[in-house]
C-alpha positions as a Markdown table, in Angstrom:
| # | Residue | x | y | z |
|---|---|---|---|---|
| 1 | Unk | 17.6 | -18.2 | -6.1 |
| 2 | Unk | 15.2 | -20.6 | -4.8 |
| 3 | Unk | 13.5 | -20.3 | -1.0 |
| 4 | Unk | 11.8 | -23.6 | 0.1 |
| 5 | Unk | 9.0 | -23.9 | 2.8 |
| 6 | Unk | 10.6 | -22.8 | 5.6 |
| 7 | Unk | 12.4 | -20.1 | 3.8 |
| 8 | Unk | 8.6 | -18.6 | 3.1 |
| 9 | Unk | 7.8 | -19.1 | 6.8 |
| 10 | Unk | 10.5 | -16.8 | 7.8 |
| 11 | Unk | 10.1 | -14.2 | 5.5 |
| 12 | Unk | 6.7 | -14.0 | 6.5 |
| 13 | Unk | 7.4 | -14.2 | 10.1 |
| 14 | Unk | 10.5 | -11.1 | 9.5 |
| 15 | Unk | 7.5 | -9.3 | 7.2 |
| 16 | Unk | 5.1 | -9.5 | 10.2 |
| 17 | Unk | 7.5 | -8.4 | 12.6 |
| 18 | Unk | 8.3 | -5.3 | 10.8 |
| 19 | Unk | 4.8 | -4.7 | 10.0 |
| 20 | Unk | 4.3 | -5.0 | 13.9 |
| 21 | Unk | 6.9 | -2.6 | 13.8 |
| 22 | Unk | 6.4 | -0.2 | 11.4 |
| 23 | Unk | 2.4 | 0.2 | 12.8 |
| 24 | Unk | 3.8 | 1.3 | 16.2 |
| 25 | Unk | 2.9 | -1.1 | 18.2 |
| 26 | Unk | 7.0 | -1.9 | 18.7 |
| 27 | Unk | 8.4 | 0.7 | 20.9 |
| 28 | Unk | 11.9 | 0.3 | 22.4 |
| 29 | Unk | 12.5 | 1.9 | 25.7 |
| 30 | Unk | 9.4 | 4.7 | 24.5 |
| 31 | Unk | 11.2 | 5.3 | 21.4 |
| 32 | Unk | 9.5 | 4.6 | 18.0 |
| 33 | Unk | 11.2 | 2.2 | 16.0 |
| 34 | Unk | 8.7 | 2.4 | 12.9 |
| 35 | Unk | 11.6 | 2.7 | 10.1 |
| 36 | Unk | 13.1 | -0.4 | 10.9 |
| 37 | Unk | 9.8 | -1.8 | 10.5 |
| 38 | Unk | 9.9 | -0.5 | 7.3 |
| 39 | Unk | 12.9 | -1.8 | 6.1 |
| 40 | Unk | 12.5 | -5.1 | 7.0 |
| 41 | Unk | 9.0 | -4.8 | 5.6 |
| 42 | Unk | 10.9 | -3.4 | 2.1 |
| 43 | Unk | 13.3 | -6.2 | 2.5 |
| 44 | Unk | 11.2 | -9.2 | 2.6 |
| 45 | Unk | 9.3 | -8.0 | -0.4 |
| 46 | Unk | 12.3 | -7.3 | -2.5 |
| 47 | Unk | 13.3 | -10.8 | -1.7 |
| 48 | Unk | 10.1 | -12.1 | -2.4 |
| 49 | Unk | 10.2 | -10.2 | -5.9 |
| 50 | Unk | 13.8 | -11.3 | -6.6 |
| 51 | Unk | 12.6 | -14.8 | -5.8 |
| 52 | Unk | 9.1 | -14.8 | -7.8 |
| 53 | Unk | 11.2 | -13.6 | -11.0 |
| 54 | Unk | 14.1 | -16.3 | -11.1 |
| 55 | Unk | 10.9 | -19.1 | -11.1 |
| 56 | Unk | 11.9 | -20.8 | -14.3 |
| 57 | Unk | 9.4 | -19.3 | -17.2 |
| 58 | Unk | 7.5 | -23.1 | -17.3 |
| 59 | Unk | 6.8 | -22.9 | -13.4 |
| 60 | Unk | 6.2 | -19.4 | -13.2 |
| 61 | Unk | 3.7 | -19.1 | -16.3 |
| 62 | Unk | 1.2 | -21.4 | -14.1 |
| 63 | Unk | 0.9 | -19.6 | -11.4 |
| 64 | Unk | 0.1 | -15.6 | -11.2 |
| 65 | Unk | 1.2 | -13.0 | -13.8 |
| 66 | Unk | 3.3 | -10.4 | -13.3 |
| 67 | Unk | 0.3 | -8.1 | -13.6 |
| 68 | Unk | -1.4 | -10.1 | -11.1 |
| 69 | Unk | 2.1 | -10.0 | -8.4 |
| 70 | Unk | 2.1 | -6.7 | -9.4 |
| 71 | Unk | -1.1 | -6.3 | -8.0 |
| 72 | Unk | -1.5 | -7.9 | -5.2 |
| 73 | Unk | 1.9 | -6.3 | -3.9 |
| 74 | Unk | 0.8 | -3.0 | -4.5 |
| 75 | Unk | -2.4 | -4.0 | -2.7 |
| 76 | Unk | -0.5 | -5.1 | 0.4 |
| 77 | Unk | 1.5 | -1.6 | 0.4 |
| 78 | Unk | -1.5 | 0.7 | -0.5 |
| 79 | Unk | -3.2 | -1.0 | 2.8 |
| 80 | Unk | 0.4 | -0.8 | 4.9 |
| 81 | Unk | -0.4 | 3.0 | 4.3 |
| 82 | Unk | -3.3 | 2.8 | 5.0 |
| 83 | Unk | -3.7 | 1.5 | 8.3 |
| 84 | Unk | -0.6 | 3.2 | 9.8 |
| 85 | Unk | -2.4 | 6.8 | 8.6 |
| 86 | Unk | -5.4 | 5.6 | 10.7 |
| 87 | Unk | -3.2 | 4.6 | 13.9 |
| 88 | Unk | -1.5 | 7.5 | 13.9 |
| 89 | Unk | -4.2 | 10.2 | 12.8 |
| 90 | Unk | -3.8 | 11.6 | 16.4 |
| 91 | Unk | -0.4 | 13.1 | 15.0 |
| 92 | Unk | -2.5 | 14.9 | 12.5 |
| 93 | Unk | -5.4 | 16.7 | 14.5 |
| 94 | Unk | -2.8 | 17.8 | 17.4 |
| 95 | Unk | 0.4 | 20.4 | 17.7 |
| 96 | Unk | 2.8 | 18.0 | 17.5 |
| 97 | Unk | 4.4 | 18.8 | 14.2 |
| 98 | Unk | 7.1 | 16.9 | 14.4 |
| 99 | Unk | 5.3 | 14.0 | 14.9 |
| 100 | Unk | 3.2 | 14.7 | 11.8 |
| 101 | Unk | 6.2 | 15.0 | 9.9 |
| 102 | Unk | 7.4 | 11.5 | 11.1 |
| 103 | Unk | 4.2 | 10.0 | 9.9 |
| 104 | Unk | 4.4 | 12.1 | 6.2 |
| 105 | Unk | 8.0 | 11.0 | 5.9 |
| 106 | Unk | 7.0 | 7.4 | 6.3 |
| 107 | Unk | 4.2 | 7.4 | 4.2 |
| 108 | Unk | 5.9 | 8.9 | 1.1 |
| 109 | Unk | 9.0 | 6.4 | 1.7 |
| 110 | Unk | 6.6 | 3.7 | 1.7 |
| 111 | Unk | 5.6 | 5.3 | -1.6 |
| 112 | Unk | 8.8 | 5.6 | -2.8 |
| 113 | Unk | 9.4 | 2.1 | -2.1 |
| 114 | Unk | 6.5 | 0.9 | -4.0 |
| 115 | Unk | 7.7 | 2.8 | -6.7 |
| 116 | Unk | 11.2 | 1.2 | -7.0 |
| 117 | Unk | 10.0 | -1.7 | -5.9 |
| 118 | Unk | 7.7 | -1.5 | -9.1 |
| 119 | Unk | 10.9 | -0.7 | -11.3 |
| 120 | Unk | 12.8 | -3.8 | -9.7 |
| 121 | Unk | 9.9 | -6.1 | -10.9 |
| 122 | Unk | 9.8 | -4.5 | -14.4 |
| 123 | Unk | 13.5 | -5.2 | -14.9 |
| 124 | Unk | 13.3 | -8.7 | -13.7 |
| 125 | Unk | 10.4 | -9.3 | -16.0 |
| 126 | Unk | 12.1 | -7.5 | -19.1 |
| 127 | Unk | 12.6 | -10.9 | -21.3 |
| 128 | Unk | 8.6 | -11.9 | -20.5 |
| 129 | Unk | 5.1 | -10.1 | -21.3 |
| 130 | Unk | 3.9 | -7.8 | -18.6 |
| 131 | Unk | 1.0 | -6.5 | -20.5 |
| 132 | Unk | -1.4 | -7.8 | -22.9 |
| 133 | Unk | -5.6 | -6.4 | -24.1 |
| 134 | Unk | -6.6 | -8.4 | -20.8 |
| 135 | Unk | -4.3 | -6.8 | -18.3 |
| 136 | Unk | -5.5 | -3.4 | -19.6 |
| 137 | Unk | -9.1 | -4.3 | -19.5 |
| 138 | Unk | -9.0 | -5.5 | -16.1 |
| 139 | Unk | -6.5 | -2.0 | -15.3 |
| 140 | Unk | -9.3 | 0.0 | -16.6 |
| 141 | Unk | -11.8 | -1.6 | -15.1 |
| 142 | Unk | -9.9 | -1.5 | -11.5 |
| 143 | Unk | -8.9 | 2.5 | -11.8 |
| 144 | Unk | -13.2 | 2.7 | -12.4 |
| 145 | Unk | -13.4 | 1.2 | -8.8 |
| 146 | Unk | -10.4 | 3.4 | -7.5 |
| 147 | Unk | -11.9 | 6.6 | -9.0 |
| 148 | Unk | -15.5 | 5.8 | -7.4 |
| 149 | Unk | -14.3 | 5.9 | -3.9 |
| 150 | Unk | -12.6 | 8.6 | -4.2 |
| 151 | Unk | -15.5 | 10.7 | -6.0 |
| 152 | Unk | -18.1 | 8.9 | -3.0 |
| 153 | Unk | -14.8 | 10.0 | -0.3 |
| 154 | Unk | -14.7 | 14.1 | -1.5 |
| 155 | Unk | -18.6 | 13.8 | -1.7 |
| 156 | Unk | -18.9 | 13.1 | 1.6 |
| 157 | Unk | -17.0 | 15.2 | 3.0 |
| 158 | Unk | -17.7 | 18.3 | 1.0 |
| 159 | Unk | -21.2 | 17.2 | 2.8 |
| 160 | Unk | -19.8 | 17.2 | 6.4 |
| 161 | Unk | -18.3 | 20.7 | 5.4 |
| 162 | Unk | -21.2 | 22.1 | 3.9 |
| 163 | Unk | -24.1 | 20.6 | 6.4 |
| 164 | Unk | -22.6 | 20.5 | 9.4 |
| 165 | Unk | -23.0 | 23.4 | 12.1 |
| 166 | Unk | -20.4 | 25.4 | 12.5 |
| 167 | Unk | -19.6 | 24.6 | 16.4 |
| 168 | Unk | -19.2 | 21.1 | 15.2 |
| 169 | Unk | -16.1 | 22.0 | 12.7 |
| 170 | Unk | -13.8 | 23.0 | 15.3 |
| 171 | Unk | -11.9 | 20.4 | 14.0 |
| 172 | Unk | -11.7 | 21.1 | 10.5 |
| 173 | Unk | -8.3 | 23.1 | 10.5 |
| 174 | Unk | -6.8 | 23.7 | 6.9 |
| 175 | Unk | -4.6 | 20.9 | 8.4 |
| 176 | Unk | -6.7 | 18.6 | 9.0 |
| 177 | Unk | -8.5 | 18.9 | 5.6 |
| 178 | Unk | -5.4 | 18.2 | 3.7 |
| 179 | Unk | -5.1 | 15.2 | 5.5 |
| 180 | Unk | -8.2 | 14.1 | 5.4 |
| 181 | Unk | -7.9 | 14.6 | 1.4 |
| 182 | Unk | -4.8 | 12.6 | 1.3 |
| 183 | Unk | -6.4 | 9.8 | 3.1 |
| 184 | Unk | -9.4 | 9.9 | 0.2 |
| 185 | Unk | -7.0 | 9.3 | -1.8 |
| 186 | Unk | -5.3 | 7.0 | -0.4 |
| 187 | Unk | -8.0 | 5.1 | 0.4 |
| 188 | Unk | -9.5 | 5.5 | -3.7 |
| 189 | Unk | -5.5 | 3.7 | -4.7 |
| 190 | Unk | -6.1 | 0.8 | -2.1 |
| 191 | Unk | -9.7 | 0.2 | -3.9 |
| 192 | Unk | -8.1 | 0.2 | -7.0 |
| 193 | Unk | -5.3 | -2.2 | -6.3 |
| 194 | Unk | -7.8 | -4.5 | -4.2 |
| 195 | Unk | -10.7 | -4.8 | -7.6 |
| 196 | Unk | -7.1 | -5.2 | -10.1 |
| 197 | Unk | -6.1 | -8.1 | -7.6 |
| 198 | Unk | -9.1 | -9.9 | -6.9 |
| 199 | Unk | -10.3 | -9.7 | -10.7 |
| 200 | Unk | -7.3 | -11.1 | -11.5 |
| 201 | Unk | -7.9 | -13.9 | -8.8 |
| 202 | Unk | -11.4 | -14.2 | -10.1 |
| 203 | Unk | -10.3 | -15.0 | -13.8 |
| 204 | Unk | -7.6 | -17.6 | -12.3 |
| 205 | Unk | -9.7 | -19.6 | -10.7 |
């Protein structure tokens, strides 16, 4: 399966609408059409995926790895996630459970689609090396990055907590911690994924 020029253009142009989509910015007569954002966001990357693995081996082997697309995929998720956590944190700090649930749900599917996603790419790369000294090396060095902003991220707020007076913590439900937590963490995978990708980048070029 080959795409040419224009094919690209499109799936970029379907990717960006149902990133548009799945951020909330698309609403249909007030309702929130965010999961078919989402699957036309999963779509064009499977088709991407699909595409980037039938590249004959020749073609293929001088451009980016599979560690490196890989990479830079799960970049572009991890900060998916992350921005549509910090456009729709007002579901997390208000009464509106159900909405928080929408927002969790959507989250972990994008997760979950990362994660097959991840499985697709392995299968389609079964006959090639994935993995050699240098993509661990640059992995280890990556997950150093990751695992720094999330130390600096419960730092700081263990710091708000713990310094802060206690009419200025209103906020700071058992809720609203979790959350906050979650979007540490979130925040120390998308560091991760960003130093793996650009290293990788780095070493290309």
């Amino acid at each position: 399966m080959t795409i040419g020029r224009w094919g690209w253009i499109g799936l970029l142009a379907v990717a960006g609408t149902g990133l548009w989509l799945l951020l909330g910015s698309g609403r249909v007569f007030g309702h929130d059409i965010g999961g078919l954002g989402m699957t036309l966001l999963i779509g064009c990357t499977w088709v991407a995926l699909y595409t980037a693995s039938s590249i004959p081996r020749g073609e293929f082997e001088q451009g980016a790895s599979p560690g490196e697309w890989k990479a830079w995929i799960g970049f572009a998720f991890m900060l998916v996630a992350t921005l549509y956590f910090v456009l729709h944190a007002e579901a997390f700090s208000g009464d509106d459970r159900a909405a928080a649930r929408r927002v969790a749900t959507n989250l972990v599917l994008l997760l979950v689609a990362w994660t097959v996603l991840s499985r697709l790419m392995a299968s389609r790369w079964k006959d090639r090396v994935q993995e050699d000294e240098r993509d661990r090396e640059i992995e280890t060095r990556g997950a150093a990055w990751g695992r720094g902003a999330l130390v600096v991220g419960v730092i700081s707020l263990a710091v708000t907590l713990g310094l802060s007076p206690e009419h200025k913590l209103q906020w700071a439900t058992h809720f609203a911690i979790g959350n906050i937590l979650v979007f540490v963490l979130m925040i120390g995978w998308l560091v991760e994924a960003a130093a793996i990708a650009l290293t990788y980048w780095r070493d290309r070029r």
